[in-house]
C-alpha positions as CSV (number, residue, x, y, z in Angstrom):
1,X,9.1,8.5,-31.2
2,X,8.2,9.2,-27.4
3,X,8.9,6.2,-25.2
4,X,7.8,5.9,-21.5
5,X,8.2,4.1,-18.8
6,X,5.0,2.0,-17.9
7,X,5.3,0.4,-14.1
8,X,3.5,-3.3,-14.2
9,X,3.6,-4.3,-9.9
10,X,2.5,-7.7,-9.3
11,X,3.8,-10.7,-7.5
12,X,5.7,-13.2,-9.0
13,X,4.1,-16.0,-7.3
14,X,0.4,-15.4,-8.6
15,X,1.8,-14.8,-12.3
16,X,3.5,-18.3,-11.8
17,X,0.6,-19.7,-10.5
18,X,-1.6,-18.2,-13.4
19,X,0.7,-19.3,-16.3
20,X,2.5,-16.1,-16.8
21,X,-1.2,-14.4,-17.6
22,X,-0.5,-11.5,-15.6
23,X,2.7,-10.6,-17.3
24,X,1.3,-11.3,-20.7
25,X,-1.6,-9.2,-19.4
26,X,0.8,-6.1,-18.8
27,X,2.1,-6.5,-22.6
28,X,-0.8,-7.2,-24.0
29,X,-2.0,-3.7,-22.3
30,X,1.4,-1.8,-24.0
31,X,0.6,-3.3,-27.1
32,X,-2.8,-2.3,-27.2
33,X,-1.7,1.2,-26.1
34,X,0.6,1.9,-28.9
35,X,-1.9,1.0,-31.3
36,X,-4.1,3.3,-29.9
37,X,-1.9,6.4,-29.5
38,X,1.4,5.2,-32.0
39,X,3.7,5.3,-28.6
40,X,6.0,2.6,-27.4
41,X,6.0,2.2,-23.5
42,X,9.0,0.0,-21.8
43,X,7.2,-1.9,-19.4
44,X,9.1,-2.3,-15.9
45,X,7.9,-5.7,-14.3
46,X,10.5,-7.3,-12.4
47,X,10.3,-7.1,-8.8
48,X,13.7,-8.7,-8.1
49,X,15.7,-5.7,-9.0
50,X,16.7,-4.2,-5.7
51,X,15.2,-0.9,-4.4
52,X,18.0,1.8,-5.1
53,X,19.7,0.1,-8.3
54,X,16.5,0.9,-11.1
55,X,13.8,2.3,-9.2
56,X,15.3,5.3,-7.9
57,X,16.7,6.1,-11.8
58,X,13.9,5.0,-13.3
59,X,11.0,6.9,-11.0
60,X,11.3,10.5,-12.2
61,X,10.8,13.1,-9.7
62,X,8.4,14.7,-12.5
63,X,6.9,11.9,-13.8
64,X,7.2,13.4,-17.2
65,X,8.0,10.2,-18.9
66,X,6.0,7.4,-16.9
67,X,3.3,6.3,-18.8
68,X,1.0,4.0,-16.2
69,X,1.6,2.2,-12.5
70,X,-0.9,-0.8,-12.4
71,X,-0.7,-2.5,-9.4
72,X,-2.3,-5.5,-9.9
73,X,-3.9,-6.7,-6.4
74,X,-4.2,-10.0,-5.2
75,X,-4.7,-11.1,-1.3
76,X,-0.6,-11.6,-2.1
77,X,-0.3,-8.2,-3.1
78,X,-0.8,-6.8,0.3
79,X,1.8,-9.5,2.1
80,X,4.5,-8.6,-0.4
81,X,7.2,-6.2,0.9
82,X,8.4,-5.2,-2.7
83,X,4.7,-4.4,-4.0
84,X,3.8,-2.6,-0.9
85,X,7.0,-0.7,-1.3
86,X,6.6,0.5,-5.0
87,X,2.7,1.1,-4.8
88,X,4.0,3.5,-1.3
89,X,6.6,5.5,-3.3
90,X,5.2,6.4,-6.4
91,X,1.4,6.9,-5.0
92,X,3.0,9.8,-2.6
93,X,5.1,11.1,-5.3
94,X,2.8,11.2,-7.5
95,X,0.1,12.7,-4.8
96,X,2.8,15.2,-3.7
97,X,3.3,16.5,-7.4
98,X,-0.6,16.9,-8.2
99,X,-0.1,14.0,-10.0
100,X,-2.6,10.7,-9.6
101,X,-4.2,9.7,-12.8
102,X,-1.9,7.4,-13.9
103,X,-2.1,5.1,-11.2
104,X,-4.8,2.2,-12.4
105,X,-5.5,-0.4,-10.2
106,X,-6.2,-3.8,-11.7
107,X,-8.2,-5.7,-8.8
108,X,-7.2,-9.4,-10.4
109,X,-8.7,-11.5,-7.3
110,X,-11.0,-10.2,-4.6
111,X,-9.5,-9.1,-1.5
112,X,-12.3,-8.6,1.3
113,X,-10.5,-5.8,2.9
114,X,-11.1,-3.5,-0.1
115,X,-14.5,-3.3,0.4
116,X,-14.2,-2.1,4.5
117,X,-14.7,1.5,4.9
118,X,-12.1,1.5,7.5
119,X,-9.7,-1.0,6.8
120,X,-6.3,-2.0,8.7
121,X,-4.1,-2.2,6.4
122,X,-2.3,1.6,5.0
123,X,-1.8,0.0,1.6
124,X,-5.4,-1.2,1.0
125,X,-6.7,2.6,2.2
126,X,-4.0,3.8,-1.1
127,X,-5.6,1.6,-3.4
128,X,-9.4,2.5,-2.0
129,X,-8.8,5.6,-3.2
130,X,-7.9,4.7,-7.0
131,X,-10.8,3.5,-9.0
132,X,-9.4,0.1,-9.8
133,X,-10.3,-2.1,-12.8
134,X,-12.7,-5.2,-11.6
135,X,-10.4,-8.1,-13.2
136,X,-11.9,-11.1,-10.8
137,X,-13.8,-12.5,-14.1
138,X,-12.4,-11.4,-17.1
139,X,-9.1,-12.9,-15.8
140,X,-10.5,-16.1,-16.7
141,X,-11.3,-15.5,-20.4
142,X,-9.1,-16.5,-23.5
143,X,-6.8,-13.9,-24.8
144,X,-8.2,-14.1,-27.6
145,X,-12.1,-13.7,-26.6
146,X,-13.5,-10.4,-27.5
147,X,-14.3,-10.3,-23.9
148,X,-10.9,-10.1,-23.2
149,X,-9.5,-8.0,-26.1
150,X,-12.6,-5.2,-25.2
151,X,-10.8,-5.6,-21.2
152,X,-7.2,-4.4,-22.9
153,X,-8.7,-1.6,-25.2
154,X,-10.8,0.1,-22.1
155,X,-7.3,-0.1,-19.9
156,X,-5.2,1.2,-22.8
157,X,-7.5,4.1,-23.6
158,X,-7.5,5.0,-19.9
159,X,-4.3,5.1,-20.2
160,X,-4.1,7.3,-23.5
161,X,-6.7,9.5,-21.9
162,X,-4.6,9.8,-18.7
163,X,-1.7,10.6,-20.1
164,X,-3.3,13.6,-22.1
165,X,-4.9,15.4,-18.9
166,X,-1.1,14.7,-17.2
167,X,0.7,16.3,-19.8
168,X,-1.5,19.4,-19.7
169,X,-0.9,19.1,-15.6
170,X,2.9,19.0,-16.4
171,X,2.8,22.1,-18.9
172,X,0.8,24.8,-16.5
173,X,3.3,23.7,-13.6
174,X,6.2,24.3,-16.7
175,X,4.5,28.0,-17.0
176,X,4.1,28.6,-13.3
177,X,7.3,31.2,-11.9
178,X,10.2,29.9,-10.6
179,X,11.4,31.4,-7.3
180,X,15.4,31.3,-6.9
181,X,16.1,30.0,-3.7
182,X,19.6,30.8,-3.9
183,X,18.8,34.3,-4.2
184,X,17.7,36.5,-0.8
185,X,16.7,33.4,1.1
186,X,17.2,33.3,4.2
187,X,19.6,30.0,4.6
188,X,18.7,29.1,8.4
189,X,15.2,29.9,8.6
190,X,14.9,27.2,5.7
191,X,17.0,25.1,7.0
192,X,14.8,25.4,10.5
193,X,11.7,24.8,8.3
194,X,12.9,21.5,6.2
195,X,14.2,20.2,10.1
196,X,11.7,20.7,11.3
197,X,9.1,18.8,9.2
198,X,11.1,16.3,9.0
199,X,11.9,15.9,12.7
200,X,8.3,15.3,13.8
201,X,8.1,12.7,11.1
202,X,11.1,11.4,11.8
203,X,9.9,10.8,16.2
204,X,6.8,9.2,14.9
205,X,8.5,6.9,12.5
206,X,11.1,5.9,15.7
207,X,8.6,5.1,17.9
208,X,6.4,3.1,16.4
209,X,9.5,1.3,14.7
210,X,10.4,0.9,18.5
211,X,6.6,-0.7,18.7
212,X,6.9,-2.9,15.8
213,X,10.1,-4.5,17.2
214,X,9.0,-5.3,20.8
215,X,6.1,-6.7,19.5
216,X,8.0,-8.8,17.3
217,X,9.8,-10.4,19.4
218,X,7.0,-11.1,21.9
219,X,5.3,-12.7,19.4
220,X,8.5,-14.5,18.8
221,X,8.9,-15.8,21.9
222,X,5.8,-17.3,22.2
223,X,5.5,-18.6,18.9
224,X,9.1,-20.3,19.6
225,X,7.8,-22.0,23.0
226,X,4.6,-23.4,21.0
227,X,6.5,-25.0,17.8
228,X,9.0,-26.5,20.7
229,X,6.2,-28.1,22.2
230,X,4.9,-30.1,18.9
231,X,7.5,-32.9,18.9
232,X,6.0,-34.1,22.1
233,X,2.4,-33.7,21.5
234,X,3.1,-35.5,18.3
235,X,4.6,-38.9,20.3
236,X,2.1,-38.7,23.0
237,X,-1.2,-40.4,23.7
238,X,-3.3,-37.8,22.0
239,X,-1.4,-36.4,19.2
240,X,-4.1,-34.1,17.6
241,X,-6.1,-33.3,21.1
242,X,-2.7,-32.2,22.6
243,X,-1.6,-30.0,19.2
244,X,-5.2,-28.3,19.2
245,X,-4.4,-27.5,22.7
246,X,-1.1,-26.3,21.7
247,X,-2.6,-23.7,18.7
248,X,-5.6,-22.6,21.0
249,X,-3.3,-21.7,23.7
250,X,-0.7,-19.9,21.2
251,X,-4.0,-18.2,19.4
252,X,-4.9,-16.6,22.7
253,X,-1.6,-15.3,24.0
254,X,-0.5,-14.0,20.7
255,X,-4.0,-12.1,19.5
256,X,-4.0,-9.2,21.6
257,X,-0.2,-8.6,20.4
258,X,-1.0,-9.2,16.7
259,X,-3.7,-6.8,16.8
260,X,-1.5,-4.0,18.4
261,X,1.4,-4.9,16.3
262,X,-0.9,-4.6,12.5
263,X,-2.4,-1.0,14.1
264,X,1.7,0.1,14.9
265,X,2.2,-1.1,11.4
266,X,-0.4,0.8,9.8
267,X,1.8,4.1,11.7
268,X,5.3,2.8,10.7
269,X,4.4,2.5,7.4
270,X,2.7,6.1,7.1
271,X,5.2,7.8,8.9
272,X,7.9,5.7,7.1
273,X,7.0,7.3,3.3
274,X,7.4,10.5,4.8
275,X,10.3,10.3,6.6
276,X,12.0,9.3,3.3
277,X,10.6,11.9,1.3
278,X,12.0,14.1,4.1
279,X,15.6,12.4,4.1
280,X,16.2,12.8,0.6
281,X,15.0,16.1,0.8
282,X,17.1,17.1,3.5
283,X,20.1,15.4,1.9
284,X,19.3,17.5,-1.5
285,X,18.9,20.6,0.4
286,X,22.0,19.9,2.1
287,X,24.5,20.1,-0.4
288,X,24.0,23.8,-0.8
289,X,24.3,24.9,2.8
290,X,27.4,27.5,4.0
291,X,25.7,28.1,7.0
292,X,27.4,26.9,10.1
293,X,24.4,26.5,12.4
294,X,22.7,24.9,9.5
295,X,25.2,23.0,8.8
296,X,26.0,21.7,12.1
297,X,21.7,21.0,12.9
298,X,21.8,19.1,9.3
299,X,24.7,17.3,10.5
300,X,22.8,15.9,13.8
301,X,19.7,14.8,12.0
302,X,22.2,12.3,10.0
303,X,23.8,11.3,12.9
304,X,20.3,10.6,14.3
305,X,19.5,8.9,10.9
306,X,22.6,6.8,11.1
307,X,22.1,5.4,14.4
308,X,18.5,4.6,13.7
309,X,19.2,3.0,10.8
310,X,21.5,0.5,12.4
311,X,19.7,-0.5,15.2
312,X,16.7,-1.0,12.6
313,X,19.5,-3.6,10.8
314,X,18.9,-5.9,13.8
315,X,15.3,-7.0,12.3
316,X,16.3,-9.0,9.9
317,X,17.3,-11.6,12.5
318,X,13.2,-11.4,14.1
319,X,12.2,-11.4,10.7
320,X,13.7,-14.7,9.4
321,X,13.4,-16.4,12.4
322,X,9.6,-15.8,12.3
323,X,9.7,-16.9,8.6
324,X,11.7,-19.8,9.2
325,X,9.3,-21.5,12.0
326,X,5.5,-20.0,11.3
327,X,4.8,-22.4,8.1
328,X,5.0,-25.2,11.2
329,X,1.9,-23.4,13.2
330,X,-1.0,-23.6,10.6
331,X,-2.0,-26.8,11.1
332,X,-2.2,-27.1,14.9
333,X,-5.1,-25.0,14.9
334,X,-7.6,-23.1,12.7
335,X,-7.8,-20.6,15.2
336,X,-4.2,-19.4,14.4
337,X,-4.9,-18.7,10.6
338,X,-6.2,-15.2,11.0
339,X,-3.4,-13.9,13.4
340,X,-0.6,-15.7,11.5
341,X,-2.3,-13.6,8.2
342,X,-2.1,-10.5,9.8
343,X,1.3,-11.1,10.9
344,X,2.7,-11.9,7.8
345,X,1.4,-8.0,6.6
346,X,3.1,-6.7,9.8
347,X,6.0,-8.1,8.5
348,X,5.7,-7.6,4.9
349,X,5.7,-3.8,6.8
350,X,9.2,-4.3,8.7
351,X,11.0,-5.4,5.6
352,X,9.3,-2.7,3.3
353,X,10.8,-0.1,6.1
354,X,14.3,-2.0,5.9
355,X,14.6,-1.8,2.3
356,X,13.4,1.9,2.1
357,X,15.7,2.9,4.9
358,X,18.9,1.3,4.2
359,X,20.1,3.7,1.3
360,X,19.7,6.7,3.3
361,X,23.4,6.1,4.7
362,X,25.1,5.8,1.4
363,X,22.7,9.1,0.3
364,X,24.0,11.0,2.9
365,X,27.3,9.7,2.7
366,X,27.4,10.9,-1.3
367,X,26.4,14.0,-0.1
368,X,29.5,14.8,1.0
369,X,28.4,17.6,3.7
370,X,31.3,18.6,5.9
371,X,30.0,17.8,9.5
372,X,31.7,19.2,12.1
């Protein structure tokens, strides 16, 4: 019996809020899908397993055994660092290995941005490019309407179908030659060549990290002086005039830095997927070198990894501290609602780049390359 892997990415707080619909939608799709074809999928749905312990085993370079990855998108979808990161990784695996038709899209509630030919946001321009399953009615039939049942049979058949044109994707790269590397090679020049792609991915990545965080903590700062200034407003002799005050003023001096924090987002997070893929590259490439010059170059790129990586540890602090006092802002002022939005994505961003980053120090350090 063949049993895949089918990837079900969703947030937990819109399944809670639906009744545990989506989740029994994601079953009720791998049901339908072995009765179609006679093949059992596992589906993979929680989100709380940390990135690194089951994703990294589970996500198979050649996606041989992965069945399906619906992302099921919501407004929420887009603000969630652990969606954000999952739909990132396995879109540019897949698109790096030729490989995109098994990524469905289930659009379960409208989100306006999908529908902008040039929208702000690097994860809504991946899913633009998917032809996504319209979900914004048929989410609210019975399970047992026919309506509903017909839903199920179109996405498992997609599904059956996809997996047919993959497998005959996977077999003519199986027949395509194999070139030893090990053999004639040239060890530096390749070594020069993996560096080097990876070190203009890897300057672009710092810097706008080195955007994101000054930004940050601008907005920080003037966030902090507004909520500090509620208590009074809230005793004085015009508690609601004085807090309107208080949001407009905060709208203004925060917009400009919003805006130019979401576009240095949109950068980090490009340059962030690729940096990663270069890492582990690197790191894979790495355990074979004898070189000395490559060895030693390999050798400063980690160093450079390592000390980026802990100065990018310090966000956490920006991050909660934002998180801990922006619920306060939305109700001094309607005119904060859309910059407080598109912070949230900015930092939905930040921690999506945290979690990605932090393993590349135990990677190298498994490694075990010999620097001098």
């Amino acid at each position: 019996m063949v049993v895949s892997d089918g990837f079900w990415s969703y947030v937990h707080a819109d399944d809670e809020a639906e009744g545990g619909r989506i989740v029994s939608l994601g079953r009720d799709i791998v049901a339908e899908f072995r009765l179609q074809t006679g093949e059992r999928v596992e589906l993979f749905v929680d989100q709380r397993i940390k990135w690194g312990e089951d994703w990294e085993e589970r996500i198979n370079d050649s996606l041989v055994s992965v069945a399906f990855f619906i992302p099921v998108i919501t407004p929420s979808f887009f603000k969630s660092a652990p969606c954000r990161r999952e739909l990132n990784h396995f879109v540019r695996r897949a698109e790096s290995l030729g490989i995109r038709q098994l990524i469905m899209p289930i659009l379960y509630a409208d989100v306006p941005g999908l529908h902008s030919r040039e929208p702000n946001d690097d994860a809504i321009a991946i899913i633009r490019k998917y032809q996504w399953e319209d979900w914004t009615e048929t989410r609210f039939e019975d399970r047992g309407s026919a309506i509903y049942r017909r839903a199920v049979a179109k996405m498992a058949s997609r599904i059956a179908e996809a997996n047919l044109t993959v497998e005959e994707i996977v077999a003519a790269q199986g027949a395509a030659p194999v070139t030893d590397a090990s053999g004639s090679a040239d060890e530096g020049a390749e070594s020069d060549s993996v560096l080097g792609a990876l070190d203009s991915a890897l300057a672009a990545w710092e810097k706008s990290a080195d955007q994101l965080l000054h930004y940050l903590n601008d907005i920080t700062a003037q966030i902090t002086g507004a909520v500090r200034e509620v208590p009074g407003a809230n005793v004085g002799p015009r508690p609601l005039a004085t807090r309107l005050k208080i949001g407009h003023e905060l709208a203004m001096a925060i917009n400009s830095d919003v805006a130019a924090l979401a576009t240095h987002a949109i950068e980090f997070e490009s340059n962030l997927h690729e940096v990663d893929f270069g890492i582990r590259g690197l790191i894979d490439f790495s355990v074979s070198l004898t070189d000395p010059d490559a060895i030693a170059a390999t050798c400063a790129v980690f160093e450079a990894v390592r000390k980026l990586v802990n100065i990018f540890e310090r966000s956490p602090e920006v991050l909660s501290s934002l998180a801990e006092i922006t619920p306060s802002l939305t109700g001094l002022s309607r005119e904060l609602h859309a910059p407080l939005r598109s912070l949230e994505t900015s930092m939905a961003v930040l921690t999506e780049g945290l979690e990605v980053a932090r393993p590349w120090v135990r990677l190298i350090d498994e490694a075990g390359v010999k620097c001098p």
